[in-house]
C-alpha positions as CSV (number, residue, x, y, z in Angstrom):
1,X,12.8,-11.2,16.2
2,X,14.7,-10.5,12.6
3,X,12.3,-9.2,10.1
4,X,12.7,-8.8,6.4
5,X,10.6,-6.0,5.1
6,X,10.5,-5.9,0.9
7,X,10.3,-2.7,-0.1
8,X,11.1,-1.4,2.8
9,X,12.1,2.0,2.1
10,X,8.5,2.9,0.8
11,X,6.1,4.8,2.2
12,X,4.5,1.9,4.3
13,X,8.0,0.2,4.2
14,X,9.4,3.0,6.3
15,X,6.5,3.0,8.7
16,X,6.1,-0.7,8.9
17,X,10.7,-0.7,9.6
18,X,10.0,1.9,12.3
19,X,7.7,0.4,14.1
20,X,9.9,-3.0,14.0
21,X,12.9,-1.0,15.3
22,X,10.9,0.3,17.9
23,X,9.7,-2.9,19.9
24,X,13.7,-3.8,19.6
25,X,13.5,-6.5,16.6
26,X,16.3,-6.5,13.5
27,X,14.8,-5.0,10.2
28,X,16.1,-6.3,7.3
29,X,14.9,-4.0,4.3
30,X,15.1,-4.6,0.4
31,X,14.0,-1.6,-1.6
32,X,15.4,-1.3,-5.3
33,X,14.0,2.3,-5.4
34,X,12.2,2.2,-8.0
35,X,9.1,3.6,-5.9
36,X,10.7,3.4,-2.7
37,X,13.3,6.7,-1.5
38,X,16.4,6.2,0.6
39,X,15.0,9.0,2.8
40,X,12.2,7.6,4.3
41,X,14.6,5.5,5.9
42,X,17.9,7.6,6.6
43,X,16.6,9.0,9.9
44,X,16.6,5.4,11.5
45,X,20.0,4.5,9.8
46,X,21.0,7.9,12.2
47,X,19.3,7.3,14.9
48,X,22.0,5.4,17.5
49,X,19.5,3.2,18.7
50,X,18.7,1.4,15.5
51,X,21.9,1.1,13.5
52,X,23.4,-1.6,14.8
53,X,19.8,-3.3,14.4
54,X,19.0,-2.3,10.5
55,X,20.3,-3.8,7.4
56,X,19.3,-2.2,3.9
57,X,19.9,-3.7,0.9
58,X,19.6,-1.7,-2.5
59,X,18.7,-4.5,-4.9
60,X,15.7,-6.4,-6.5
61,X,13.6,-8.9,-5.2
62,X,14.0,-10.9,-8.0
63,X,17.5,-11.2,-6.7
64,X,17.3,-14.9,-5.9
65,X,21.1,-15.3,-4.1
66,X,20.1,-12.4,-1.9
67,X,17.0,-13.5,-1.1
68,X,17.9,-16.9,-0.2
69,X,20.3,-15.1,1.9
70,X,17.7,-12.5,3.7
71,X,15.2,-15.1,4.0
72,X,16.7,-18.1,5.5
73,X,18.3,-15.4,8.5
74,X,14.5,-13.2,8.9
75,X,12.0,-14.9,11.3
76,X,9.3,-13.4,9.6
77,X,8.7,-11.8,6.2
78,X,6.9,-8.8,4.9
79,X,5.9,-8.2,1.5
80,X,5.3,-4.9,0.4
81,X,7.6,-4.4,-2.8
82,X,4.8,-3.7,-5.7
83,X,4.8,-1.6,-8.7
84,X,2.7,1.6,-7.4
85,X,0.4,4.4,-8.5
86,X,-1.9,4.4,-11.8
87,X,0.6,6.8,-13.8
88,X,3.1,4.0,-13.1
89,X,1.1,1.2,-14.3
90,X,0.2,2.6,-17.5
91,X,3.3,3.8,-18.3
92,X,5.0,0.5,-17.6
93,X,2.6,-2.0,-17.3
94,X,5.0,-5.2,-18.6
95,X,7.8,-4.1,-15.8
96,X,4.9,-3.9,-13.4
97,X,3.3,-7.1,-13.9
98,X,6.6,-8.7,-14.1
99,X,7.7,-6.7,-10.4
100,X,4.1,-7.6,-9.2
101,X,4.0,-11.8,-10.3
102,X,7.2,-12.7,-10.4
103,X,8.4,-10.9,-7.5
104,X,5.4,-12.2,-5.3
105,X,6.7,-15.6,-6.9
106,X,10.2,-15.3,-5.5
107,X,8.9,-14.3,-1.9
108,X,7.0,-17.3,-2.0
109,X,9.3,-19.7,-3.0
110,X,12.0,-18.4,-0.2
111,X,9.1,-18.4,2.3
112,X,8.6,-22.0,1.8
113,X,11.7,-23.0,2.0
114,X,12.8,-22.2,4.9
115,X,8.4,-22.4,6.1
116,X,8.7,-18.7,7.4
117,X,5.7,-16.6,8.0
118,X,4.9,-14.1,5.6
119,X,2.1,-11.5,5.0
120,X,1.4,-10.5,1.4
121,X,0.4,-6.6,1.1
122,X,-2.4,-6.7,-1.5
123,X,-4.8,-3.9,-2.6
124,X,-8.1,-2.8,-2.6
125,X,-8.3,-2.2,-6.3
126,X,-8.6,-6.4,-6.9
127,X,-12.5,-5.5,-6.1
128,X,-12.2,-4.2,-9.6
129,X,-15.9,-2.2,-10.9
130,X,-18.0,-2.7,-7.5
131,X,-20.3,0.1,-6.5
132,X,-22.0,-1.4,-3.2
133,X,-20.7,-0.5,0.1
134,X,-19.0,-1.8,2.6
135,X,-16.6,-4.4,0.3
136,X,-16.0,-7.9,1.8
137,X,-13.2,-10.2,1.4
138,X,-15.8,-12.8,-0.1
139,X,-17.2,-10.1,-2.6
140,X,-17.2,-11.6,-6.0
141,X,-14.1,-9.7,-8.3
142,X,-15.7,-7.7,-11.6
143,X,-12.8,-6.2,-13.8
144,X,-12.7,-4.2,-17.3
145,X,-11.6,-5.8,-20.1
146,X,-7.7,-6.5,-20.6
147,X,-7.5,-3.8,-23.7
148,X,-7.7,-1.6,-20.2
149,X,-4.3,-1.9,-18.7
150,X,-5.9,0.3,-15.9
151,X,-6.9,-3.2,-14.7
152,X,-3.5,-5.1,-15.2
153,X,-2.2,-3.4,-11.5
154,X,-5.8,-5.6,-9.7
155,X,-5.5,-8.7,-11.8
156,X,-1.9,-9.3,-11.0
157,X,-2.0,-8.3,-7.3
158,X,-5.4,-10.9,-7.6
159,X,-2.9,-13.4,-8.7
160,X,-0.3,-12.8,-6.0
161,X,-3.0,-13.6,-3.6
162,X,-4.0,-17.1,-5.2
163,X,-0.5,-18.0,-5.1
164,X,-0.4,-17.1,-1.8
165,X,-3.1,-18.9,-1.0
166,X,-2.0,-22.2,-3.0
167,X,1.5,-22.4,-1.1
168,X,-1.1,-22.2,1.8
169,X,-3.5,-25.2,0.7
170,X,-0.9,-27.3,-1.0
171,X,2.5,-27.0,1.7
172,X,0.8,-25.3,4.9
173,X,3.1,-22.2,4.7
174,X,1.7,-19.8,6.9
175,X,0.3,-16.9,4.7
176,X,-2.0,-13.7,5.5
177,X,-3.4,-11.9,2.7
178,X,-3.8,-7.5,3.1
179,X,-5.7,-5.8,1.1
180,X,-5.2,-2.3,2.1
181,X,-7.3,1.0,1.1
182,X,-5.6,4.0,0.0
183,X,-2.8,4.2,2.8
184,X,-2.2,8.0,3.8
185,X,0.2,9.6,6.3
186,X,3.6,11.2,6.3
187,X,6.2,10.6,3.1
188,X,3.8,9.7,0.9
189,X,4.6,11.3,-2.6
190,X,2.2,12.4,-4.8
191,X,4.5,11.8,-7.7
192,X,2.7,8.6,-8.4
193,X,-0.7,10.0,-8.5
194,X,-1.4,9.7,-4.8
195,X,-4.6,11.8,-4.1
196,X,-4.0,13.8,-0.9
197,X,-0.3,14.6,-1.0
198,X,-1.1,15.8,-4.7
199,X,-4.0,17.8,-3.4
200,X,-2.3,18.9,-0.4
201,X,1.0,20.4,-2.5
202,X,-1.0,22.0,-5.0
203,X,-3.0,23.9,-2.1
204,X,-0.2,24.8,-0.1
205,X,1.2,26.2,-3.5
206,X,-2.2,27.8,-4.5
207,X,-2.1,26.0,-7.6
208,X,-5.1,24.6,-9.3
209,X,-6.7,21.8,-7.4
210,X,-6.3,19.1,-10.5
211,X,-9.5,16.3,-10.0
212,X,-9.7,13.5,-12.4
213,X,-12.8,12.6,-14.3
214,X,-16.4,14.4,-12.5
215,X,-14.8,14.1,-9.1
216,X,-17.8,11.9,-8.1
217,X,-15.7,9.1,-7.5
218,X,-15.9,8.0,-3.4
219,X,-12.7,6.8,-1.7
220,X,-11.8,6.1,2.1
221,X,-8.1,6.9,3.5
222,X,-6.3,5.1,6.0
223,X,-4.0,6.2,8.5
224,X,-0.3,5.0,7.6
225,X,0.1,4.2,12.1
226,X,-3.2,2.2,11.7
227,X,-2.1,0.2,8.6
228,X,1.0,-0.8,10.4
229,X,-0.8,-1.5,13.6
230,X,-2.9,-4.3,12.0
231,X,-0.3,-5.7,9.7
232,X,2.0,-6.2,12.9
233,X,-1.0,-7.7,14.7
234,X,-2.2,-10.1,12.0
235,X,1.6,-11.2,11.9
236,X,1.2,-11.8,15.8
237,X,-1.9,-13.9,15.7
238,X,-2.4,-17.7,14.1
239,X,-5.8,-16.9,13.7
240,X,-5.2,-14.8,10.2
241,X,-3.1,-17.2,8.6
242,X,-4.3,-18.4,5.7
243,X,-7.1,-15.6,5.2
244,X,-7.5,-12.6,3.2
245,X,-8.2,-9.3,5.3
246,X,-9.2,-5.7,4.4
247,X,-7.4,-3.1,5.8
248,X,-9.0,0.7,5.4
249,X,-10.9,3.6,7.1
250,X,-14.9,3.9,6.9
251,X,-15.1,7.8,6.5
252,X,-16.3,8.1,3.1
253,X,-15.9,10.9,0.7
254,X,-16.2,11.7,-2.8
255,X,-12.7,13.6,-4.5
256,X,-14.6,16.7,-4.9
257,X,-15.3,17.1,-1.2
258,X,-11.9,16.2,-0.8
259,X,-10.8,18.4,-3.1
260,X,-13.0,21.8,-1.1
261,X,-12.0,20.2,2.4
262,X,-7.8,20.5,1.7
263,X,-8.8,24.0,0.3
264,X,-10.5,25.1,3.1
265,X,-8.2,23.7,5.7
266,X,-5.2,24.9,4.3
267,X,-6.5,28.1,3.4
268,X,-5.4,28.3,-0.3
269,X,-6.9,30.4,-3.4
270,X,-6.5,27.4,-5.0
271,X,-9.3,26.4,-7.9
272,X,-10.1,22.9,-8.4
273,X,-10.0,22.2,-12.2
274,X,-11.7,19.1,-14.0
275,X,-9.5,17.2,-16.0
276,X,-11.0,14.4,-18.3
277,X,-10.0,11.1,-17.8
278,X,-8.5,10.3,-21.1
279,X,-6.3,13.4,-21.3
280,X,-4.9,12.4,-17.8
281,X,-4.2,8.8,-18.4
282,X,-5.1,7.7,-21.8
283,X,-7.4,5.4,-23.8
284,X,-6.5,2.6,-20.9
285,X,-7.7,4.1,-17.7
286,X,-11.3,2.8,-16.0
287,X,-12.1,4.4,-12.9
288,X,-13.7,2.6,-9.9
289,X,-16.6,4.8,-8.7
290,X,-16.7,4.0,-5.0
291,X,-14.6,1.9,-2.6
292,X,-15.2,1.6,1.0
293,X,-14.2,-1.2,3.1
294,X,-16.0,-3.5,5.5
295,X,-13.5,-4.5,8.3
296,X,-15.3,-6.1,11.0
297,X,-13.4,-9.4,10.0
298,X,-10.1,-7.6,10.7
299,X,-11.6,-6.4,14.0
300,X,-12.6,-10.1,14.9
301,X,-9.3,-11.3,14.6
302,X,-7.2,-8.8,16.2
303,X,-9.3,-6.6,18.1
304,X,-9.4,-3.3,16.4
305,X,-9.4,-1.4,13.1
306,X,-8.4,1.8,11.7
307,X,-10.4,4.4,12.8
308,X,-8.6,8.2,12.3
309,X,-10.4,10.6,11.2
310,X,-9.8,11.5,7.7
311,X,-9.1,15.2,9.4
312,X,-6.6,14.1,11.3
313,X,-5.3,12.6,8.6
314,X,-4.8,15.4,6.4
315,X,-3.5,17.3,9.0
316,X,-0.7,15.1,9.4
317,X,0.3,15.0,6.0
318,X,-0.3,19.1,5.6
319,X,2.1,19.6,8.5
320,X,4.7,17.2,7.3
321,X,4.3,18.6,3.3
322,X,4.6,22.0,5.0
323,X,7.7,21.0,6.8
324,X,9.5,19.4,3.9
């Protein structure tokens, strides 16, 4: 099997590109590293037993040549290249939107040219202001209002996934719609505003523990293996084409306790300090006060769901920040 990958030199990218290699397919990545790090990705360009089997391509999606090219050879396409992080929202929200619409745009169009199966990587944040638990892919979306350009990142991944949808209804391509929940695991960065690596390096550093807003806020984490687990699997299986599918842990937990947990785990002197919302991000930031995910729809189709626990998860990603 030939897979292209977009973004594939991300954090999930890499993951997702390993796991291809692995079962013996061709991975095809494009990554313009804009988010994405040529070392997530360097140890399978060295590793014998991938080389000859994985292409990389430095360049934009937007790139139409090159994606005619890459798309018409791939048997299968994933789409992961996004703009990513809050900081990197509000600091460039037009290049974002643009990266996030357009780009989605162009995948689409190749898809359905050549009528290749592709899965969309969406997000959790299209939920928008919900506080009821567990979220379902039917949930009804409630969003700030667009002075709030926190909200620009959910309303244009919302739009990738009724274009998506509409190449679905309209010319049968065979779509499947993610929506994943805070991905965690080895080579995330925190340099985007990524929770548990930013936690984790500030305790390992015994620096202050920086929280955002009361710390109240309740997220769940998903294991990075898991994520790529179900995305392979809802590739694999003609039931999920065409549907919209959360992908996310169940261990709730509210930043705070996140916050004393990676203290007490690491064993830092670290302090956790309170930072308000609007001297961290601005006049444009919303928060969303709880997220959780149901995902008994994603175990119905494929059998399982993410279910580390969110210590092993930070023990992974201590060890790896450690070893770095």
């Amino acid at each position: 099997m030939r897979i292209l990958i977009t973004g594939g030199a991300g954090f999930i990218g890499s993951h997702l590109a390993e796991s291809c290699l692995e079962k013996g397919d061709e991975v095809y990545i494009i990554d313009d590293l804009s988010t994405g790090d040529i070392k997530n990705v360097r140890f399978l360009q060295d590793n014998p037993n991938y080389r000859d089997r994985l292409f990389i391509h430095i360049n934009t999606i937007l790139n139409h040549d090159l994606m005619l090219e890459l798309t018409g050879i791939c048997d299968q396409v994933y789409h992961l290249a996004a703009a990513v992080g809050v900081q990197t929202i509000l600091e460039k929200p037009l290049e974002s939107i643009i990266t996030n619409i357009q780009g989605t745009e162009k995948v689409l169009e190749m898809c359905n040219k050549f009528k290749k199966r592709v899965l969309i990587a969406s997000t959790s944040e299209v939920y928008g202001k919900h506080t009821h638990a567990p979220l379902v892919e039917t949930d009804n979306i409630i969003y700030g209002p667009s002075s709030k350009f926190r909200w620009s990142y959910a309303a244009s991944k919302l739009m990738d996934e009724f274009t998506a949808l509409a190449y679905h209804r309209k010319n049968g391509l065979e779509v499947i719609i993610t929506r994943l929940f805070n991905t965690v695991g080895p080579r995330q960065t925190g340099a985007y505003g990524m929770v548990i690596p930013r936690f984790v390096a500030q305790a390992l550093r015994n620096e202050p523990i920086t929280v955002y807003g009361d710390g109240s806020q309740t997220r769940t984490f998903t294991y990075v293996k898991d994520v790529v687990d179900a995305l392979t699997k809802l590739m694999a299986s003609n039931a999920s084409i065409g549907e919209v599918f959360n992908i996310g842990g169940v261990e709730e937990i509210s930043i705070l306790d996140l916050a004393n947990k990676i203290i007490a785990m690491t064993a830092s002197t670290s302090r956790i300090q309170l930072i308000p919302y609007d001297e961290a991000f601005g006049k444009d930031f919303e928060d969303m006060q709880r997220r959780v995910p149901s995902t008994e729809k994603l175990a119905q189709v494929i059998g399982s769901a993410p279910d580390k626990s969110l210590d092993f998860i930070l023990n992974q990603v201590v060890d790896f920040i450690k070893n770095q």
